[in-house]
Biopython code that builds the backbone (N, CA, C, O; Angstrom):
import numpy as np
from Bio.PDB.StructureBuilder import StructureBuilder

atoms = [
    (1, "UNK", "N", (-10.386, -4.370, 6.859)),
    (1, "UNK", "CA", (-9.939, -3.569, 5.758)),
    (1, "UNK", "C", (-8.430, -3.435, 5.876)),
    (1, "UNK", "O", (-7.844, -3.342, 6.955)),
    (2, "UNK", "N", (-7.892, -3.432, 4.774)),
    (2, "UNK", "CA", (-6.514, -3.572, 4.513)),
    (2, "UNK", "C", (-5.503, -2.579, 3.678)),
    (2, "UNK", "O", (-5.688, -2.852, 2.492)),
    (3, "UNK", "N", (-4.711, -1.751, 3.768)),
    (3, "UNK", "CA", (-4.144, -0.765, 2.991)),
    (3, "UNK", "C", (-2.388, -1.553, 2.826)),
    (3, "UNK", "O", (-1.755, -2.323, 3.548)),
    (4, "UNK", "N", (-2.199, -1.118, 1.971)),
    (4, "UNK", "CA", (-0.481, -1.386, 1.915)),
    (4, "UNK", "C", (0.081, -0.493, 0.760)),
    (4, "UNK", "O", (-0.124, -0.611, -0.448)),
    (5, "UNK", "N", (0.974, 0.591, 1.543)),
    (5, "UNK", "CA", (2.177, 0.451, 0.420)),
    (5, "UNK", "C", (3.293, -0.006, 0.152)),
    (5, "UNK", "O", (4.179, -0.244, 0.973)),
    (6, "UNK", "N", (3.344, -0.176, -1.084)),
    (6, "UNK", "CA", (4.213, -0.965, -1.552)),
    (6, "UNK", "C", (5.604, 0.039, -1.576)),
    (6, "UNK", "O", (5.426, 1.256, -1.608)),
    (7, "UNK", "N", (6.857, -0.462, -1.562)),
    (7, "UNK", "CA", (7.772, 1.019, -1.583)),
    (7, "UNK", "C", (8.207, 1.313, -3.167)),
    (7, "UNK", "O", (8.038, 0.433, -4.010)),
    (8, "UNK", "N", (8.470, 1.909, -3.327)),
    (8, "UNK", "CA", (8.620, 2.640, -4.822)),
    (8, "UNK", "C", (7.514, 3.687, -5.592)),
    (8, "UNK", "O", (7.598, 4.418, -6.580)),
    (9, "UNK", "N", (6.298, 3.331, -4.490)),
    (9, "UNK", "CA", (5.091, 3.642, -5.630)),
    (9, "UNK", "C", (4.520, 4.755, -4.563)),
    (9, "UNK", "O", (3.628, 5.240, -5.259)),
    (10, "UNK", "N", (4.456, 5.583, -3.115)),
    (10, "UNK", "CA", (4.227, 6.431, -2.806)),
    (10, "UNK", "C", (4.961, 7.698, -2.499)),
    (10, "UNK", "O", (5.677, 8.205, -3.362)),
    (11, "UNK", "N", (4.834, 8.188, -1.420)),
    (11, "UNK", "CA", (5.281, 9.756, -0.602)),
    (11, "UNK", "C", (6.622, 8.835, -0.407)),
    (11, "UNK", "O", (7.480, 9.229, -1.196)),
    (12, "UNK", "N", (7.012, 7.901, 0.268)),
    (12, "UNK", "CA", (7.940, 7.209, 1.186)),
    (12, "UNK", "C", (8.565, 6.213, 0.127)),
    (12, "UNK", "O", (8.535, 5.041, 0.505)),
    (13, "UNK", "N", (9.059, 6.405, -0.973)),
    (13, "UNK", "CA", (9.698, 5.906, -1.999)),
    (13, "UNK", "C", (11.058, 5.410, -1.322)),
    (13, "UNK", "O", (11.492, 4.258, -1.314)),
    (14, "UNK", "N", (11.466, 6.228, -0.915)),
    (14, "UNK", "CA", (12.889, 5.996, -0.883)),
    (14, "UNK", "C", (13.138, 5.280, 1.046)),
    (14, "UNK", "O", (14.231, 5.204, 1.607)),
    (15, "UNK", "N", (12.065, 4.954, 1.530)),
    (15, "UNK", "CA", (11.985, 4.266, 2.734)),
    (15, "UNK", "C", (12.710, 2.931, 2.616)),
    (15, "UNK", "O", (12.238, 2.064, 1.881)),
    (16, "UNK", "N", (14.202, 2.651, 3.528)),
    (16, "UNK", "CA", (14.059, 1.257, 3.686)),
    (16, "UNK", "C", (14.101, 0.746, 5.310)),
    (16, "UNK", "O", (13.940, 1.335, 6.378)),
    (17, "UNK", "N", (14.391, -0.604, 4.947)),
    (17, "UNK", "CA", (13.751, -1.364, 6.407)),
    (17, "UNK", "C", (12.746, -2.712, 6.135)),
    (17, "UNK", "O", (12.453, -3.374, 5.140)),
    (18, "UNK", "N", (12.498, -2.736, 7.123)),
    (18, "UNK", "CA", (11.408, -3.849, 7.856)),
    (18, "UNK", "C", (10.232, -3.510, 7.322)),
    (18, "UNK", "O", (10.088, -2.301, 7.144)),
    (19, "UNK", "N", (9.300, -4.241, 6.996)),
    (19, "UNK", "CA", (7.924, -3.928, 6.983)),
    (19, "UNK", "C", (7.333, -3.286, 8.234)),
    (19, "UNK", "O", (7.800, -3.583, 9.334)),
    (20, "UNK", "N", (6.406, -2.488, 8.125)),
    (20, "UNK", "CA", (5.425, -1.907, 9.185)),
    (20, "UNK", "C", (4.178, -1.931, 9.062)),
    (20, "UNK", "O", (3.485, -1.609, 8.097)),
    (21, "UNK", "N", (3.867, -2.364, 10.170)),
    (21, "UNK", "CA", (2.292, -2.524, 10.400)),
    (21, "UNK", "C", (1.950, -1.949, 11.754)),
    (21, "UNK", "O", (2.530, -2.066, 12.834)),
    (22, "UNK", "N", (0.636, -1.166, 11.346)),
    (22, "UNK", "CA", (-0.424, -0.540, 12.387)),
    (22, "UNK", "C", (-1.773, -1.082, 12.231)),
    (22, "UNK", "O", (-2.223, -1.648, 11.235)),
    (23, "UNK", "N", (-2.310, -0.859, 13.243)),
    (23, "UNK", "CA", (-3.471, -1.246, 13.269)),
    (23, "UNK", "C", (-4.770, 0.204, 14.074)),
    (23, "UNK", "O", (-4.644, 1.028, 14.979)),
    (24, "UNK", "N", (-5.730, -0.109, 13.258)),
    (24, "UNK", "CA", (-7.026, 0.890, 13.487)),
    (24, "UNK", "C", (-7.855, 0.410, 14.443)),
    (24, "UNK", "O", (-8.545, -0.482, 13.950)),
    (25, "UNK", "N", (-8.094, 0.586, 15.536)),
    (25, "UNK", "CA", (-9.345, -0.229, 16.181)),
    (25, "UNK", "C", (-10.326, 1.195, 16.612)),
    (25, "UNK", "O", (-9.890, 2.179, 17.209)),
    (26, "UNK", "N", (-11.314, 1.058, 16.279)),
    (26, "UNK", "CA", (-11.942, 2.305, 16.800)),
    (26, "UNK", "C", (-12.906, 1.912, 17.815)),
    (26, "UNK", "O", (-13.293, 0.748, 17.916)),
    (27, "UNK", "N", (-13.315, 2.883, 18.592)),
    (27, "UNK", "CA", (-14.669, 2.495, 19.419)),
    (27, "UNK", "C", (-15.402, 1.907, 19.089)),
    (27, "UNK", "O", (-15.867, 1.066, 19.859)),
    (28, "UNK", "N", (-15.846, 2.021, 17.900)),
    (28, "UNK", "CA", (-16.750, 0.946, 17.364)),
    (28, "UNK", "C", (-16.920, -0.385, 17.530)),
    (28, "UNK", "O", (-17.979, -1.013, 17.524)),
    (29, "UNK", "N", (-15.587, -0.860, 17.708)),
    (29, "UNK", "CA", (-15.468, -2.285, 17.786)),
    (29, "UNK", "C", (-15.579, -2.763, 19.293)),
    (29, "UNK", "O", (-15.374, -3.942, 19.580)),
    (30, "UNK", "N", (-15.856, -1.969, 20.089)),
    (30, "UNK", "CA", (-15.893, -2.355, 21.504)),
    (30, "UNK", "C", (-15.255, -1.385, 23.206)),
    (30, "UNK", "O", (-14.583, -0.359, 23.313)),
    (31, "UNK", "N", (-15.659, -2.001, 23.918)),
    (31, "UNK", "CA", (-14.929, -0.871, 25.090)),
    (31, "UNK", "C", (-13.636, -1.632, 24.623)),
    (31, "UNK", "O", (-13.511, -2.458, 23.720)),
    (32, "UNK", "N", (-12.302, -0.889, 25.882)),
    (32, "UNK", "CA", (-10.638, -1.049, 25.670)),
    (32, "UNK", "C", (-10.478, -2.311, 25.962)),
    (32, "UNK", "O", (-9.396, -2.647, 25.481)),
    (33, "UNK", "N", (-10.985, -3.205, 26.503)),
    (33, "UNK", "CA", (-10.526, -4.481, 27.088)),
    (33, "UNK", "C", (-10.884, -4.872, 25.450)),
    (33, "UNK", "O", (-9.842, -5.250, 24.913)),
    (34, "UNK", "N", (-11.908, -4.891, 24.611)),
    (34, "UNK", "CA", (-12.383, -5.804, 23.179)),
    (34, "UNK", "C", (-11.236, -5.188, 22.678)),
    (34, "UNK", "O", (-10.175, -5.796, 22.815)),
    (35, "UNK", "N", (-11.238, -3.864, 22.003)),
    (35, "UNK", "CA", (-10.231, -3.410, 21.438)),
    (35, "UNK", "C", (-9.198, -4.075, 21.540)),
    (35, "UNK", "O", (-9.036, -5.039, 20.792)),
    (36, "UNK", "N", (-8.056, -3.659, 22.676)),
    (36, "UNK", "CA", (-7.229, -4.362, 23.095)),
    (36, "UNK", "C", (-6.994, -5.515, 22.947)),
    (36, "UNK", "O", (-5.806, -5.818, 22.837)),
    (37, "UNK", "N", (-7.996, -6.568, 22.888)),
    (37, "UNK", "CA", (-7.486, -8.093, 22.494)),
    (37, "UNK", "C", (-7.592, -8.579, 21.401)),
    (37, "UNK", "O", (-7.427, -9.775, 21.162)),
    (38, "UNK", "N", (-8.070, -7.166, 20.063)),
    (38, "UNK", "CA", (-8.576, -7.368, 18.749)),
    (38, "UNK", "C", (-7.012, -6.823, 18.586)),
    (38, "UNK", "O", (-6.419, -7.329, 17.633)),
    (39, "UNK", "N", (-6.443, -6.097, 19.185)),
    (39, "UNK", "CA", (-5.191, -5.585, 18.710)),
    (39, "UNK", "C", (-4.297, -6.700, 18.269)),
    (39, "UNK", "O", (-3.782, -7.037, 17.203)),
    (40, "UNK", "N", (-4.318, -7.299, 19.934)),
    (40, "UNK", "CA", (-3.098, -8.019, 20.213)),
    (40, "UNK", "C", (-3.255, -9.104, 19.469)),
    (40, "UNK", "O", (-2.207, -9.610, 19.069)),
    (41, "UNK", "N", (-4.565, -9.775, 19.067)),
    (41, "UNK", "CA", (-4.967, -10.888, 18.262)),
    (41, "UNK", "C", (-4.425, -10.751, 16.845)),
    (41, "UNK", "O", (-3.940, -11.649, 16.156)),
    (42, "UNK", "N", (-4.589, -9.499, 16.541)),
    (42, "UNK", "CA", (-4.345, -9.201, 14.787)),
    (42, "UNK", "C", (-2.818, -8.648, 14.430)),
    (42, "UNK", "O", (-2.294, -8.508, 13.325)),
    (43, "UNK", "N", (-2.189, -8.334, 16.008)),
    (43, "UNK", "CA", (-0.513, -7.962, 15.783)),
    (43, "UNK", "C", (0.089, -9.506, 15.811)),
    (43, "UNK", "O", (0.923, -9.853, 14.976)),
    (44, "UNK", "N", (-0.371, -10.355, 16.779)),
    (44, "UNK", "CA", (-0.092, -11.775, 16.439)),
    (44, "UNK", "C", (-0.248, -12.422, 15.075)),
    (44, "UNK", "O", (0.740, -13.107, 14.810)),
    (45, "UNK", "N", (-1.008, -12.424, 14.295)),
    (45, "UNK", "CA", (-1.799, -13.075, 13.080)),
    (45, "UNK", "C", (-0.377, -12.140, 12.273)),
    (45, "UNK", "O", (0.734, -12.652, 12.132)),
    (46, "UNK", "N", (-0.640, -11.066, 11.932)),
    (46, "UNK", "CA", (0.342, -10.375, 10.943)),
    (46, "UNK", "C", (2.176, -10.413, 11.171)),
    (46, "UNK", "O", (3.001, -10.391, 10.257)),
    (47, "UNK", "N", (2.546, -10.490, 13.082)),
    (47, "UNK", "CA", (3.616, -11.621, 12.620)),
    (47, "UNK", "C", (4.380, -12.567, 11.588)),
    (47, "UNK", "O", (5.499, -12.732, 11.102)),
    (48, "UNK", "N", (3.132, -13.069, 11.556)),
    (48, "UNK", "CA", (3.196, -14.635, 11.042)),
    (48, "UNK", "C", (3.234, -14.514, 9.340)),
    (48, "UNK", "O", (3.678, -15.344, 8.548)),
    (49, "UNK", "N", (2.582, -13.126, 9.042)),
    (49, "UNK", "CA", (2.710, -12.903, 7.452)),
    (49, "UNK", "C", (3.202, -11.823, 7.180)),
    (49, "UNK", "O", (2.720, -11.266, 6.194)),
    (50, "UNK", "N", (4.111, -11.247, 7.780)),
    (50, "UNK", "CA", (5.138, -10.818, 7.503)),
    (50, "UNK", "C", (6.075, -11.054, 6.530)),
    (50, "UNK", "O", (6.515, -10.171, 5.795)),
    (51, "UNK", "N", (6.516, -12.624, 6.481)),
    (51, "UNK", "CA", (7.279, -12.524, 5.023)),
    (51, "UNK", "C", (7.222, -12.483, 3.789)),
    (51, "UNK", "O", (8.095, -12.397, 2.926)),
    (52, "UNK", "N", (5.259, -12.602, 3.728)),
    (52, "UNK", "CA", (5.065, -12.750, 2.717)),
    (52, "UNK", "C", (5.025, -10.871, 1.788)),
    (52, "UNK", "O", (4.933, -10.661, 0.578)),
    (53, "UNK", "N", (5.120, -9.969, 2.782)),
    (53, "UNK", "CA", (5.220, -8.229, 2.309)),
    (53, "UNK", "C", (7.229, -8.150, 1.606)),
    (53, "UNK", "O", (8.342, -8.638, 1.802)),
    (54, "UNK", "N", (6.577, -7.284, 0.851)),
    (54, "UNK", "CA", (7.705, -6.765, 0.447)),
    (54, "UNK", "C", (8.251, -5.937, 1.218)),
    (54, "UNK", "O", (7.512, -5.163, 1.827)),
    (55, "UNK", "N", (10.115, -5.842, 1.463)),
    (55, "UNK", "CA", (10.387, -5.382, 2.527)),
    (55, "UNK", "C", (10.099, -3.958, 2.225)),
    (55, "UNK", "O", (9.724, -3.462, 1.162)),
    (56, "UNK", "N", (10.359, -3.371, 3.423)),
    (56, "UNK", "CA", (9.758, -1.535, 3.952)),
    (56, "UNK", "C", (8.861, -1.452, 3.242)),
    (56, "UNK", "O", (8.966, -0.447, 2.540)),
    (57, "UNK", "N", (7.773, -2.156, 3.003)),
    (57, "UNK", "CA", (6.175, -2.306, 2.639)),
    (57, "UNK", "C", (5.464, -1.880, 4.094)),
    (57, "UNK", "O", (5.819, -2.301, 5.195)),
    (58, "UNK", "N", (4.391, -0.957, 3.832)),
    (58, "UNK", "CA", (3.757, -0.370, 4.835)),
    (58, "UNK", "C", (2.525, -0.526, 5.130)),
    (58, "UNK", "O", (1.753, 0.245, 4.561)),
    (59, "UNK", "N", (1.884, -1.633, 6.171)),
    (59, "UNK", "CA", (0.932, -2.053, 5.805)),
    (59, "UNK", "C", (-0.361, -1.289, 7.260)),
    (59, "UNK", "O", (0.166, -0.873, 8.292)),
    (60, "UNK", "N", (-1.369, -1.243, 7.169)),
    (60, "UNK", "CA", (-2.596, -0.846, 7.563)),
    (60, "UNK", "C", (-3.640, -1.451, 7.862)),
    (60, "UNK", "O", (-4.355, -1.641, 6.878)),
    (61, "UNK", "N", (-4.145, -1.943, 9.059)),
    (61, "UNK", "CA", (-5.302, -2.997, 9.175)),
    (61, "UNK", "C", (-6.073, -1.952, 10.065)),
    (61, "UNK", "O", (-5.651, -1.424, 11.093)),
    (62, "UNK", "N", (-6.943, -1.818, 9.630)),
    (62, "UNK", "CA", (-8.570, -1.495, 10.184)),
    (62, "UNK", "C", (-9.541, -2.555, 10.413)),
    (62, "UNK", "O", (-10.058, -3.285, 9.567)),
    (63, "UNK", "N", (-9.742, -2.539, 11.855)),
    (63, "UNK", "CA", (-10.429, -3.863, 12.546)),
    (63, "UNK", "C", (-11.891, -3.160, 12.553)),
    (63, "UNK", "O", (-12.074, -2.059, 13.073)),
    (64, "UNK", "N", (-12.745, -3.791, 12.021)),
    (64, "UNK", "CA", (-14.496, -3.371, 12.030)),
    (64, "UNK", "C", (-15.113, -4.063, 12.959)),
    (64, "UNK", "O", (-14.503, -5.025, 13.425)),
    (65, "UNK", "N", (-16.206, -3.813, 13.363)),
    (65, "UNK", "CA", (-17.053, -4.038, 14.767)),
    (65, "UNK", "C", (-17.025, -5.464, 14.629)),
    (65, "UNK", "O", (-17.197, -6.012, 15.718)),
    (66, "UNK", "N", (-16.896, -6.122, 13.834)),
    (66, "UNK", "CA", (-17.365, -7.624, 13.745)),
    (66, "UNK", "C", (-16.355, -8.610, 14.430)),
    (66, "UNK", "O", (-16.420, -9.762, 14.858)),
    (67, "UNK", "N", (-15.013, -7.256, 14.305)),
    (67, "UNK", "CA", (-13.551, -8.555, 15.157)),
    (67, "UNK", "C", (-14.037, -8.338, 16.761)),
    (67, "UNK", "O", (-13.089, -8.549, 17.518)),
    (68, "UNK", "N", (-15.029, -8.042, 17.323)),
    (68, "UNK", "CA", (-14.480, -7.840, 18.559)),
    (68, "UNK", "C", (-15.174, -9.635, 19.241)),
    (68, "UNK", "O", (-14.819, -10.353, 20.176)),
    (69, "UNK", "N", (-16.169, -9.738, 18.279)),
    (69, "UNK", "CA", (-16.835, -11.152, 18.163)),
    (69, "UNK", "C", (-16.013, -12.356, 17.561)),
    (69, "UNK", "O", (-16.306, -13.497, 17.920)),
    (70, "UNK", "N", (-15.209, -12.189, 16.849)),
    (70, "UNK", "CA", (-14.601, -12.897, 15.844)),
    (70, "UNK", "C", (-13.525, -13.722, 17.155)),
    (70, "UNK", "O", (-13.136, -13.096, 18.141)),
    (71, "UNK", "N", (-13.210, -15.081, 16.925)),
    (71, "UNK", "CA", (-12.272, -15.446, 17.174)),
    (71, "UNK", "C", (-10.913, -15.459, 16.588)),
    (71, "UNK", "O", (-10.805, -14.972, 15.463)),
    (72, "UNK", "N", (-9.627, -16.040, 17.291)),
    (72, "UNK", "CA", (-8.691, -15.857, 16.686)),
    (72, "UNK", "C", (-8.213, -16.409, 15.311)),
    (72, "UNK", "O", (-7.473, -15.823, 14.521)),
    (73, "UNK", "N", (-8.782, -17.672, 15.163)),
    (73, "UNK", "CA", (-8.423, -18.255, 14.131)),
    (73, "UNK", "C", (-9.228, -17.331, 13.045)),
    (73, "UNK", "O", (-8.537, -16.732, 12.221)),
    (74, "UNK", "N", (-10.673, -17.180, 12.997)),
    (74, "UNK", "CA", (-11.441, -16.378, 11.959)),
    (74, "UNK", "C", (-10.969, -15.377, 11.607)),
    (74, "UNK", "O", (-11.078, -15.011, 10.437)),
    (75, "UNK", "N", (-9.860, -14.172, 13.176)),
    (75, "UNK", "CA", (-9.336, -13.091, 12.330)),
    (75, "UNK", "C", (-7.899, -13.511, 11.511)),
    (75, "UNK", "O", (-7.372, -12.689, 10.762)),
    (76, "UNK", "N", (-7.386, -14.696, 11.695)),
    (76, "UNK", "CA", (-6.403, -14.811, 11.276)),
    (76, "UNK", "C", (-6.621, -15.354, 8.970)),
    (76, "UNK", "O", (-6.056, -15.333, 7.877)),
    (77, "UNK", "N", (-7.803, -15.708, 9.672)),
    (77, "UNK", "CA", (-8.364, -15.863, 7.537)),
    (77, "UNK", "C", (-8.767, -14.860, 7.296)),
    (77, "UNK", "O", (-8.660, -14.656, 6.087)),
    (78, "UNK", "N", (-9.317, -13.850, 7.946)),
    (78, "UNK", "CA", (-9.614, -12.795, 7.479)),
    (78, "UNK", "C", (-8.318, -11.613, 6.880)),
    (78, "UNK", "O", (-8.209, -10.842, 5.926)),
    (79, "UNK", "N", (-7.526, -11.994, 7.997)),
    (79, "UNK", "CA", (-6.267, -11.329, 7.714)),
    (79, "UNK", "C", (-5.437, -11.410, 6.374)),
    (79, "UNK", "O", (-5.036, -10.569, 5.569)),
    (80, "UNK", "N", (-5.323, -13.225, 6.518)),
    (80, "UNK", "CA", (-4.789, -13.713, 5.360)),
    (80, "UNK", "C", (-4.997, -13.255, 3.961)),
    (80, "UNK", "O", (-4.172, -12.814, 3.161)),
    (81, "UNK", "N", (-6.630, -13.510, 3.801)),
    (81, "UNK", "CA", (-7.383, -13.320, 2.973)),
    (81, "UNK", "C", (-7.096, -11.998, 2.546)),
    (81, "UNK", "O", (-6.669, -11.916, 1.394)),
    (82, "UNK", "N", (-7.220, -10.961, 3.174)),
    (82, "UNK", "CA", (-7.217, -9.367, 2.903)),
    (82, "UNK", "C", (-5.792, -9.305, 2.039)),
    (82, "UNK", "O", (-5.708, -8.940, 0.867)),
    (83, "UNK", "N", (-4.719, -9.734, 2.865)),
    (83, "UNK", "CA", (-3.500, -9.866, 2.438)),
    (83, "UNK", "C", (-3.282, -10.309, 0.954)),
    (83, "UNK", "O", (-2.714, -9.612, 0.113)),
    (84, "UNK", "N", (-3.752, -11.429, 0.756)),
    (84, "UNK", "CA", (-3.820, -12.285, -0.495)),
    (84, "UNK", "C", (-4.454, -10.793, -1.626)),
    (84, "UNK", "O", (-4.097, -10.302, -2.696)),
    (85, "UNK", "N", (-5.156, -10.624, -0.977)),
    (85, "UNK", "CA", (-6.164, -9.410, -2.106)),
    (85, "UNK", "C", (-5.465, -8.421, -2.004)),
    (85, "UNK", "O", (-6.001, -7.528, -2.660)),
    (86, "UNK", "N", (-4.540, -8.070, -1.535)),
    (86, "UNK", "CA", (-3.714, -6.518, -1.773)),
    (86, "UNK", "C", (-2.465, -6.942, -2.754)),
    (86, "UNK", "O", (-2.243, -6.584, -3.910)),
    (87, "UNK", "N", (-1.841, -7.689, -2.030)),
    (87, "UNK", "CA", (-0.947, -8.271, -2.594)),
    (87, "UNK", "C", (-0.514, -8.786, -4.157)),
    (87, "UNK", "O", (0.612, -9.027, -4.592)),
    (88, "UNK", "N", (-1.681, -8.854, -4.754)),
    (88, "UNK", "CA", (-2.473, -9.549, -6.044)),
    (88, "UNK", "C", (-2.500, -8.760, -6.843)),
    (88, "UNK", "O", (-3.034, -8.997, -7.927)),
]
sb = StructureBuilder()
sb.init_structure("model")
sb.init_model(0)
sb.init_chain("A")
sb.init_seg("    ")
for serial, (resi, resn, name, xyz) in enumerate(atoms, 1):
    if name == "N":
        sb.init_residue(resn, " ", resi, " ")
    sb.init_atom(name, np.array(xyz, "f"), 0.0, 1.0, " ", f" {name:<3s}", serial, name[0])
structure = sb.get_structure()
């Protein structure tokens, strides 16, 4: 699951900068070692699509039980994908 704001259009209108991204991993998705490598897997992946956000765009990834199974490449279409659909 994917959130983004865009800047102009919330609370943080007048925010500039870099894009930001956080990420949600809850227990759900696994003990700290799964978590943890669902993090680092999906802070890697969003790197990489970074340029495609508008700058000081604020973006939000919530990882669901299914990434802790998921490989890297699968979270990286999933990522994409989510992206493509906010973005749109």
């Amino acid at each position: 699951m994917v959130h983004l704001l865009v800047p102009g259009t919330g609370p943080d209108a007048d925010r500039e900068g870099d894009p930001q991204v956080g990420f949600v991993v809850s227990k759900a998705v696994g003990p700290a070692v799964a978590r943890n490598r669902v993090k680092r897997r999906l802070r890697h992946q969003a790197r990489e699509s970074l340029s495609g956000l508008p700058g000081s765009a604020v973006l939000v990834v919530r990882a669901l039980p299914a990434a802790a199974d998921a490989d890297y490449d699968a979270l990286g279409v999933d990522l994409r994908r989510c992206l493509e659909r906010v973005l749109s």
